[in-house]
C-alpha positions as CSV (number, residue, x, y, z in Angstrom):
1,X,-54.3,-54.1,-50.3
2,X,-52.1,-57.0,-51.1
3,X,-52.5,-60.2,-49.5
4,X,-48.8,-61.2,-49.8
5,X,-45.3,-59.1,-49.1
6,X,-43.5,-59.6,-51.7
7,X,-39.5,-58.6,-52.5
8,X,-38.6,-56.7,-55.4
9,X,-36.8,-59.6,-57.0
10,X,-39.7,-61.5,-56.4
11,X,-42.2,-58.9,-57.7
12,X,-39.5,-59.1,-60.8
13,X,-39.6,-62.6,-61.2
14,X,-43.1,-62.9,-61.2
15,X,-43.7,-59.8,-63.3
16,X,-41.5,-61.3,-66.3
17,X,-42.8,-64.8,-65.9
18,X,-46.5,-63.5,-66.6
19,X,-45.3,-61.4,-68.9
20,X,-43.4,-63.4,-71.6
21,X,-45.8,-66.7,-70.5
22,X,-49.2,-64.7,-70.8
23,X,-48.8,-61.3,-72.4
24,X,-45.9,-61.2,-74.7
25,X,-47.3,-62.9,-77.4
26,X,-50.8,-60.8,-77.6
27,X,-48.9,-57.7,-77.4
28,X,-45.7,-57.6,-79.1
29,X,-46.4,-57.1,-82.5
30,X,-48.8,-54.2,-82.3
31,X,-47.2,-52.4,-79.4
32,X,-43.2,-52.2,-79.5
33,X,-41.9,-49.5,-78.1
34,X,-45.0,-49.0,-75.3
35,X,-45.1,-49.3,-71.9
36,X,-46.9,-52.2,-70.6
37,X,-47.7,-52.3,-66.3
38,X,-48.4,-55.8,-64.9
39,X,-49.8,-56.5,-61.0
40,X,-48.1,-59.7,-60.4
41,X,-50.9,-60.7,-58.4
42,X,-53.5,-60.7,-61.0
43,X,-52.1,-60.9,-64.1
44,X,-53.7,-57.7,-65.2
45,X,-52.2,-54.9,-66.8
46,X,-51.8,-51.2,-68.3
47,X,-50.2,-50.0,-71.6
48,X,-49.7,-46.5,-72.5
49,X,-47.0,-45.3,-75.4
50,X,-45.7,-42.5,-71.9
51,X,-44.1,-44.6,-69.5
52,X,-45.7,-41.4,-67.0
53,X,-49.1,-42.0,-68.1
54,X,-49.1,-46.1,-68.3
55,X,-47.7,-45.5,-64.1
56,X,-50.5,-43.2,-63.0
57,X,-52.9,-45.4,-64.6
58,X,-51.7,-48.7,-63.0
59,X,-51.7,-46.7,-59.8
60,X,-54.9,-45.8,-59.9
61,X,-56.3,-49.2,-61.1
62,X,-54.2,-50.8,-58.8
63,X,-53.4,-48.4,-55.9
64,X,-51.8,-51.1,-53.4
65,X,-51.0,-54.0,-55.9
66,X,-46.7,-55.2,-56.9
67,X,-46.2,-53.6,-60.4
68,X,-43.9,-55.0,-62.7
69,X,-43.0,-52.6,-65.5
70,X,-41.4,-53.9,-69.3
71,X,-41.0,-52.1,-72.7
72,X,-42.8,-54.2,-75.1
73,X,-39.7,-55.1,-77.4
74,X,-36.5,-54.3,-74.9
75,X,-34.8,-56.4,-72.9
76,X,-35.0,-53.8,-70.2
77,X,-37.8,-50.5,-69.2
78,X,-35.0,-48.0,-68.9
79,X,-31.6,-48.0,-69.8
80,X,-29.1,-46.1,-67.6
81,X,-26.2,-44.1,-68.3
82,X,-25.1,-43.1,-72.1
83,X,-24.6,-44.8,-75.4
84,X,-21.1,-46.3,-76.2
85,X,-18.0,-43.6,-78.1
86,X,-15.7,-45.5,-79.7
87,X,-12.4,-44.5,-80.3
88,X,-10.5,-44.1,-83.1
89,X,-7.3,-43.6,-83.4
């Protein structure tokens, strides 16, 4: 159980501090495209290739723990919505 609340823009804060501070540079070259899990607690964290599989993992490892979730390479995890049409006349 964790010891602190924490907000979701504090879990995201923390979660991408640890990340590109600690875990960026060991991960990034081998692993683009996978999805890493960190608990912003610990600093520990889950990668799995499924975004599904890295989740239930992380869950399980760290049932009540703040998850912060990247793609290794990508600005963001997800992207919503469509790709851009441009038009031509």
């Amino acid at each position: 159980m964790p010891s602190i609340q924490y907000t979701n823009q504090e879990i995201v804060q923390r979660g991408q501090a640890i990340y590109e501070q600690e875990i960026r540079p060991k991960v990034e070259a081998e692993h683009k495209g996978e999805y890493l899990i960190v608990n912003v607690e610990t600093g520990d964290y889950v990668m799995d290739p499924d975004d599904l599989v890295a989740s239930k993992r992380a869950k399980a490892k760290y049932p009540n723990a703040p998850l912060f979730t990247v793609r290794i390479g990508y600005p963001t995890a997800y992207r919503l919505g469509g790709h851009s049409v441009v038009n031509q006349p």
